[in-house]
C-alpha positions in Angstrom: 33.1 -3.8 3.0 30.4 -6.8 3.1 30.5 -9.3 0.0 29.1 -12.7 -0.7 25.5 -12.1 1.4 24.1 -15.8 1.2 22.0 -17.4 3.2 23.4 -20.3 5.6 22.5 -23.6 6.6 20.6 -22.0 9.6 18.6 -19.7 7.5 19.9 -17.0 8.2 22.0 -14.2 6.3 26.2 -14.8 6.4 28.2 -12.4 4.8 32.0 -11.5 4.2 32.7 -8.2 6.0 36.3 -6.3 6.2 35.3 -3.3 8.5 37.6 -0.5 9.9 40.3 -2.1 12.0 40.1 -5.3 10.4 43.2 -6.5 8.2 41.8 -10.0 6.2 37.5 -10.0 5.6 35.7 -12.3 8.4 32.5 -14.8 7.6 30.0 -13.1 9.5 26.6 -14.7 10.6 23.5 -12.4 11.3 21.5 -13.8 14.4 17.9 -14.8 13.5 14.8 -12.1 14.8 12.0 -12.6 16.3 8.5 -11.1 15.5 7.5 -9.3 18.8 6.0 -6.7 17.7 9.2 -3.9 17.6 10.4 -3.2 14.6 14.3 -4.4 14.4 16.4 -1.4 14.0 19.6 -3.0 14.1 21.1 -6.5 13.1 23.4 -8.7 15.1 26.2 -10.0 13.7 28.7 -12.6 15.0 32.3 -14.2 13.4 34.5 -16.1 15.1 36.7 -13.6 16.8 34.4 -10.3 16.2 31.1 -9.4 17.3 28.8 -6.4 16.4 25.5 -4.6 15.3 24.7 -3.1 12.0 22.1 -0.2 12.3 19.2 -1.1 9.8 18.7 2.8 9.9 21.9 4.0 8.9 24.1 1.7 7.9 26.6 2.5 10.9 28.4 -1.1 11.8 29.7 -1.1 15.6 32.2 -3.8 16.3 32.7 -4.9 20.0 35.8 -6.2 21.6 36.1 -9.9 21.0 33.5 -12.3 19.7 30.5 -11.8 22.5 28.2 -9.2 23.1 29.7 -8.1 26.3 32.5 -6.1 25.3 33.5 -2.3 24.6 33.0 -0.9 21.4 36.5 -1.2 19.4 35.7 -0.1 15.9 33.1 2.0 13.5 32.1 1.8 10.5 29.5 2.7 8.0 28.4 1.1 5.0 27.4 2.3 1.8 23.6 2.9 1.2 24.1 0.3 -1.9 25.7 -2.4 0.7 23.1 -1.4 3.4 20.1 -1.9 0.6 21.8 -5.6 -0.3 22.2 -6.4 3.2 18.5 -5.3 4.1 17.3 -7.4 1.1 19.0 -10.4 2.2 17.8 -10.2 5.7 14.3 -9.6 4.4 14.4 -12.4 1.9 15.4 -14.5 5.4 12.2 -14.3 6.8 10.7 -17.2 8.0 9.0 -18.8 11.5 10.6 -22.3 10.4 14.0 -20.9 9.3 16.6 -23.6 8.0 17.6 -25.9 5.9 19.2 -28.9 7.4 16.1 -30.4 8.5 17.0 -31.1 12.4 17.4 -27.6 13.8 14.8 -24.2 13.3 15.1 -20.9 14.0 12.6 -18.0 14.3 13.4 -15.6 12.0 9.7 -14.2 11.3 11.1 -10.6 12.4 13.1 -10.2 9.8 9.9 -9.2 7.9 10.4 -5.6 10.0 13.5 -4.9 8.4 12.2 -2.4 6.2 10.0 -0.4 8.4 12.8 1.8 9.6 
């Protein structure tokens, strides 16, 4: 279901996912996190035609009608507790205030440190 977890230019995670529903595998970005003191329970993911949230907890991926956050819930999914370790490892190995690597543009992504408190 998710292959190829590498981190992108923005220093964040991206990922190839083919969920339930989907006929060809998507690149998927992960949006960055913020350390404000919750613990992040579920990631935010983004392509350019899907958008969704992966639960940290349980692995259950939720994808939402078109590529923003404001649509109904079209697919579910659940990944594998190998796939959900890989993907929390990634996220975790994210973790930074200064994320990014192309030297113009940052990102806080010092949350990401919380990934494995849940």
């Amino acid at each position: 279901m998710i292959s190829n977890i590498h981190k992108n230019i923005m220093g964040t995670v991206s990922f190839d996912g083919l969920f339930a529903g989907m006929r060809k595998a998507q690149d998927f970005i992960v949006y960055p996190v913020k350390n404000d003191g919750h613990p992040m329970t579920n990631a935010r993911i983004q392509s350019d035609k899907r958008s969704g949230l992966i639960s940290l907890t349980d692995g259950q991926v939720i994808l939402l009608e078109g590529k923003y956050f404001t649509g109904a819930v079209k697919h579910t999914d659940k990944l594998s507790a190998e796939e959900l370790l890989m993907f929390k490892s990634a996220i975790f190995a994210s973790a930074s205030g200064k994320a990014g690597s192309n030297g113009i543009v940052h990102c806080d992504n010092s949350g990401a440190l919380e990934v494995f408190t849940k």
